[in-house]
C-alpha positions, 0 to 999 in steps of 0.5 A: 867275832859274831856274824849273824846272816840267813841264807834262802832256799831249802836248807840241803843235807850234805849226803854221803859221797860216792866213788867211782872209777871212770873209762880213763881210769880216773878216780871221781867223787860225787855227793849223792844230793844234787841240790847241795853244790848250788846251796853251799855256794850261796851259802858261802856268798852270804857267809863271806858279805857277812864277814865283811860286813862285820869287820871280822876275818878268818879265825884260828879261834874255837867257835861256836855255831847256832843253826836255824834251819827252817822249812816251808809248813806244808799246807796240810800241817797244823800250825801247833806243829812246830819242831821238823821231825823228817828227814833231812838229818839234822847232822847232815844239815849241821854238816853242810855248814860246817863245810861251808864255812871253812876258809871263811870263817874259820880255818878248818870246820874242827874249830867247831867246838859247840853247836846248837842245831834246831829244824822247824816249819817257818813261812818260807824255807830258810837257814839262819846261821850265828858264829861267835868265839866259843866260851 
């Protein structure tokens, strides 16, 4: 399986969760990131027109992702910067996705056997995202 695709917008961490008890006594958990629920539903939207783009099907298979998360170059910036070195996390972006992607690319994101991850300054914020049988 090899599905290529790019999801616009602002790549979002997933952030920690917290927990708390409401007046009816139920339990809720909420991310701490409010942009991070629309991001991974159009993130999901891609991964699954990709899918079906490429003929492929959920895989019960290891994997191997390639993550390009990109951010908008602040005007301020010099060009020969290249590499993002602030927040987010790269492991909190590497970590959305993996969430993402599961039940449609792969059964369970512990499929993810090997990752490659890079946060750099592009035109416009973007994430590329590349998934391919492991080797």
């Amino acid at each position: 399986m090899l599905i290529d695709f790019e999801v616009s917008g602002v790549p979002q961490p997933q952030g920690s969760t917290r927990a708390f008890v409401t007046k009816s006594g139920k339990a809720v958990t909420t991310s701490a990131n409010k942009a991070l629920k629309p991001w991974r539903q159009d993130f999901a939207m891609m991964a699954q027109i990709a899918m079906r783009e490429a003929g492929a099907e959920v895989t019960n298979e290891a994997v191997h992702l390639k993550l390009m998360f990109y951010f908008q170059r602040p005007k301020s910036l010099k060009r020969s910067v290249v590499h993002k070195t602030t927040r987010p996390d790269c492991d909190k972006l590497a970590r959305s996705v993996f969430d993402s992607l599961t039940g449609i690319c792969y059964r369970d994101d512990s499929q993810v056997v090997s990752l490659e991850a890079y946060k750099r300054f592009g035109e416009r914020a973007y994430t590329r995202v590349i998934v391919e049988e492991a080797k």
